[in-house]
C-alpha positions as CSV (number, residue, x, y, z in Angstrom):
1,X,161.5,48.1,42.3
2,X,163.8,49.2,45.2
3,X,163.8,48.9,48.9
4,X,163.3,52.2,51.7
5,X,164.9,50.7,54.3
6,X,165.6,52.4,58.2
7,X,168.9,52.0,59.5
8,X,170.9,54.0,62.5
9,X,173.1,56.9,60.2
10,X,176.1,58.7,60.7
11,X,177.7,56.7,63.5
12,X,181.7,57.0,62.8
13,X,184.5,55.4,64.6
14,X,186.0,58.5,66.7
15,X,189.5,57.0,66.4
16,X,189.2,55.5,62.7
17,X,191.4,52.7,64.6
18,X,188.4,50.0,63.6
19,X,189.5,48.0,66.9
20,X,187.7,44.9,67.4
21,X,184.7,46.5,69.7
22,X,184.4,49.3,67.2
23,X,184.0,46.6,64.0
24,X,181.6,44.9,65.8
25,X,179.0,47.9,66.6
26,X,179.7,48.6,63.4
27,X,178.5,45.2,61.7
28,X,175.4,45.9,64.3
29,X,174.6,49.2,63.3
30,X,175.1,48.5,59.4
31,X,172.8,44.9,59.5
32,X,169.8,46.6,61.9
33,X,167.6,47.0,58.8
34,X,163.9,47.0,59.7
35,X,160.4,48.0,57.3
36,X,161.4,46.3,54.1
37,X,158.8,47.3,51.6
38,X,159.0,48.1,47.6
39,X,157.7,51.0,46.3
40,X,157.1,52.6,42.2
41,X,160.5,54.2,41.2
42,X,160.2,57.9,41.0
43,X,160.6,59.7,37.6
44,X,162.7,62.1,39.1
45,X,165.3,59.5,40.3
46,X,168.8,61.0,39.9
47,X,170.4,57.4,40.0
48,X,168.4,55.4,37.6
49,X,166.0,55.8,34.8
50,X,164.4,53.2,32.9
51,X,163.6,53.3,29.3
52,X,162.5,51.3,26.6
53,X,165.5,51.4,23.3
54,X,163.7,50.7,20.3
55,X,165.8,49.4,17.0
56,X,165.8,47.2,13.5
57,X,168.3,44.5,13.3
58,X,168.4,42.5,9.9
59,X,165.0,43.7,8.8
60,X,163.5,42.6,12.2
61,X,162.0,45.1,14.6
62,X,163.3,44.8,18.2
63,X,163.3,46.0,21.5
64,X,165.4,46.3,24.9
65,X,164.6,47.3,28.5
66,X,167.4,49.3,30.2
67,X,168.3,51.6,32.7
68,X,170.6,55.1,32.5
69,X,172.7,54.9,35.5
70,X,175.8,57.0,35.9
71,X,179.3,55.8,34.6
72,X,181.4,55.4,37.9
73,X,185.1,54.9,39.2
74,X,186.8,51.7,41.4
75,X,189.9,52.0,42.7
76,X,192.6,48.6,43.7
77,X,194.2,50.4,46.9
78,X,197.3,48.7,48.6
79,X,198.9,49.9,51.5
80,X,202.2,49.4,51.4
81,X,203.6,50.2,54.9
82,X,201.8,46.9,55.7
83,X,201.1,45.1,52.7
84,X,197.5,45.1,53.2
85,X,194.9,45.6,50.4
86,X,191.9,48.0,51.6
87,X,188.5,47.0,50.6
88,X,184.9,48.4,51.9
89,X,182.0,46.2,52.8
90,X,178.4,47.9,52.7
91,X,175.1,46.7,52.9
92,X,173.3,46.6,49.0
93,X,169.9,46.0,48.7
94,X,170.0,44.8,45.4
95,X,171.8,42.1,46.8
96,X,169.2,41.8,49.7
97,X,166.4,41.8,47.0
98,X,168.2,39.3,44.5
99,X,168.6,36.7,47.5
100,X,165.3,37.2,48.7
101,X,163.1,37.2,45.2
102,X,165.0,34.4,44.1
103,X,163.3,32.3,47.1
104,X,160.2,33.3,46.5
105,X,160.1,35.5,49.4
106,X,158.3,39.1,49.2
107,X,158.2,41.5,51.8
108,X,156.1,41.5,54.6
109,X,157.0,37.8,55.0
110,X,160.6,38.1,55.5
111,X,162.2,35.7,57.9
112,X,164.7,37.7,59.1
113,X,166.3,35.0,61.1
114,X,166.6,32.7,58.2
115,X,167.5,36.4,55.6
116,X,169.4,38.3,58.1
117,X,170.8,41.5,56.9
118,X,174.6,40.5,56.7
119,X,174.0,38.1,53.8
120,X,174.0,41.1,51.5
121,X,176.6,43.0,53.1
122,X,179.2,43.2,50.1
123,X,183.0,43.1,50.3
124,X,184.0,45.4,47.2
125,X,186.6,48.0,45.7
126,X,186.6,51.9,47.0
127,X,184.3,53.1,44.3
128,X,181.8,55.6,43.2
129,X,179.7,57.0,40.1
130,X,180.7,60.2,38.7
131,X,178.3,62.9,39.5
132,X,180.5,66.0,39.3
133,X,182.0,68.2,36.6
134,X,185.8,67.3,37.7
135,X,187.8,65.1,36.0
136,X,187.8,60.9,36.7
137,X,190.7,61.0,38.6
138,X,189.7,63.8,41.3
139,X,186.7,61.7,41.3
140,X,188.6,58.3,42.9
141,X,191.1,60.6,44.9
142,X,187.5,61.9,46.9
143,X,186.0,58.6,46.8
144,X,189.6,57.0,48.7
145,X,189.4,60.1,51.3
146,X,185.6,59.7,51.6
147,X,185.3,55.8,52.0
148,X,188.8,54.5,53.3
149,X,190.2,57.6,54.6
150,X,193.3,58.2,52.6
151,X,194.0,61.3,51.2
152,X,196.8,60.5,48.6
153,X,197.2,63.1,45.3
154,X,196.0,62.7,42.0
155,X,199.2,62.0,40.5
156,X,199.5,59.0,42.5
157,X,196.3,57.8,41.0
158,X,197.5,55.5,37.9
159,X,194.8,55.2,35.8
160,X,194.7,51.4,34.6
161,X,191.7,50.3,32.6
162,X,188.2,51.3,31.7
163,X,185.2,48.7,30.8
164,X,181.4,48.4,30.5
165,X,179.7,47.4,33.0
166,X,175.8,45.6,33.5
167,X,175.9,45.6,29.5
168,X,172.5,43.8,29.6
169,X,170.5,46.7,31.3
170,X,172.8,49.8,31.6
171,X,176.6,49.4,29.6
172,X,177.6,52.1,31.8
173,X,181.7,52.8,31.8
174,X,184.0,52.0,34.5
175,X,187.2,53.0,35.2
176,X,189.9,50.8,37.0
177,X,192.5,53.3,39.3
178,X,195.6,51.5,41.4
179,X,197.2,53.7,44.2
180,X,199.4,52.7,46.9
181,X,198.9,54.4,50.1
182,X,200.9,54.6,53.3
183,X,200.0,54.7,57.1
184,X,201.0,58.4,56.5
185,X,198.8,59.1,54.4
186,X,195.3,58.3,56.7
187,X,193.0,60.8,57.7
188,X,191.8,59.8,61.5
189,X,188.6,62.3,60.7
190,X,188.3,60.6,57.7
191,X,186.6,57.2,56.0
192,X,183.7,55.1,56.5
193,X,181.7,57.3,53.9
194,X,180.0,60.8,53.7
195,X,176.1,61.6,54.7
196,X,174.1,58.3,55.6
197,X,176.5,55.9,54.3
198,X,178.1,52.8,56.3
199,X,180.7,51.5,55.0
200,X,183.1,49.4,57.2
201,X,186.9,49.7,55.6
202,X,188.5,46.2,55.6
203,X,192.0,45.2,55.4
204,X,193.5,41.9,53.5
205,X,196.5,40.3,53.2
206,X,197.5,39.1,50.2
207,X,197.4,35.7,50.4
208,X,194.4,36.0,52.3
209,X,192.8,38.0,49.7
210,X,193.9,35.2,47.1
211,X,192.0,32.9,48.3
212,X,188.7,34.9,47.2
213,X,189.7,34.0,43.7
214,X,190.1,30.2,45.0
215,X,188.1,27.7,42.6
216,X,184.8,26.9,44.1
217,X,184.5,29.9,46.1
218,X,180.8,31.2,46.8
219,X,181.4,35.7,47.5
220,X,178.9,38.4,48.0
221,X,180.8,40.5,45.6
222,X,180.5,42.4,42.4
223,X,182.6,40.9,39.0
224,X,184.4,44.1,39.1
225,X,186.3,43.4,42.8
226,X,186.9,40.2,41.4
227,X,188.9,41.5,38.5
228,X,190.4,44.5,40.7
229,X,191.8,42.0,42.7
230,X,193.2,39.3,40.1
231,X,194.9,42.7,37.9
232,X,196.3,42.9,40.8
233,X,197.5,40.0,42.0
234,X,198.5,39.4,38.1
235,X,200.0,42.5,38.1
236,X,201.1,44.7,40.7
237,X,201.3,42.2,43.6
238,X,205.1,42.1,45.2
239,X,207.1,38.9,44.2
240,X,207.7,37.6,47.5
241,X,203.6,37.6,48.5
């Protein structure tokens, strides 16, 4: 099941300067979510089909529930003229519906005071799924224009990794890109996401953004930010950070 949810769409920061007063009608118009209800999925669904996968394992019929998604891109950007790593924060509801189910709670008794939107508004890596018949790499360079507002070439794109992801339901394939940008290379007409998304493009230090990976620490974030962030820190993170 899956939410319809009404929000205020296409608001965009007319400077792209995401000064304080801008971030915080931002959070406002991103967490004013209103007529939470669940509907069927529809079978023509161009993100996600269900399906039954039938199959024998030592002599023993089984079966598995899963869902076709598309594979999709994430991308570790740092921004080297000031050292700042450049995440997005949107608001998922899966997230909304996993917090909320998990309670007990169905819709139509929502407290929204004690489930306000924000605690499903998800710090994660520029990503996106791969929808178009261009190749992996043009797909990240459009998804760091689109979402964070950088428009850097594809051969500045290093391709680092690819992995399956939700191998329980979907096994869908991810691929890991690393680019470093520069204040040169932003876009002021550019970021935040295309169509109806909100997406509110974050900046962290790298110590700060160290601490996420701190023993003990509780984030609304997916396993693949987590590992983004510690190939980085592992990897590409300067030596005096």
């Amino acid at each position: 099941m899956f939410f319809n949810f009404v929000i205020f769409q296409g608001f965009r920061c007319p400077t792209k300067s995401c000064a304080p007063p801008f971030r915080i009608c931002l959070a406002t118009i991103m967490n004013n979510i209103t007529d939470i209800h669940y509907g069927p999925l529809p079978a023509d669904s161009p993100y996600v089909k269900p399906f039954r996968f039938h199959y024998t394992q030592n002599g023993k019929q089984k079966s598995w529930d899963l869902l076709k998604v598309h594979d999709s891109v994430s991308i570790v950007i740092f921004n080297v003229t000031r050292r700042k790593l450049v995440f997005v924060k949107q608001f998922r509801p899966a997230v909304y519906h996993g917090i909320i189910s998990g309670d007990g709670v169905e819709p139509g008794s929502i407290d929204m005071n004690k489930y306000p939107p924000e605690i499903a508004v998800t710090m994660e890596l520029c990503a996106g799924i791969i929808d178009k018949p261009i190749s992996i790499a043009e797909i990240a360079r459009e998804e760091i224009l689109e979402e964070c507002g950088y428009d850097v070439p594809v051969d500045r794109i290093e391709q680092i990794i690819r992995y399956r992801s939700g191998v329980g339901t979907s096994g869908a394939e991810q691929t890991l890109f690393y680019t470093e940008v520069t204040d040169a290379d932003k876009v002021s007409s550019a970021g935040g996401g295309v169509d109806d998304e909100i997406i509110d493009v974050v900046e962290y230090g790298i110590e700060e953004a160290r601490q996420l990976t701190a023993k003990g620490t509780v984030i609304t974030s997916p396993p693949s930010f987590l590992f983004g962030l510690m190939w980085f820190l592992a990897n590409r993170a300067p030596k005096d950070a």
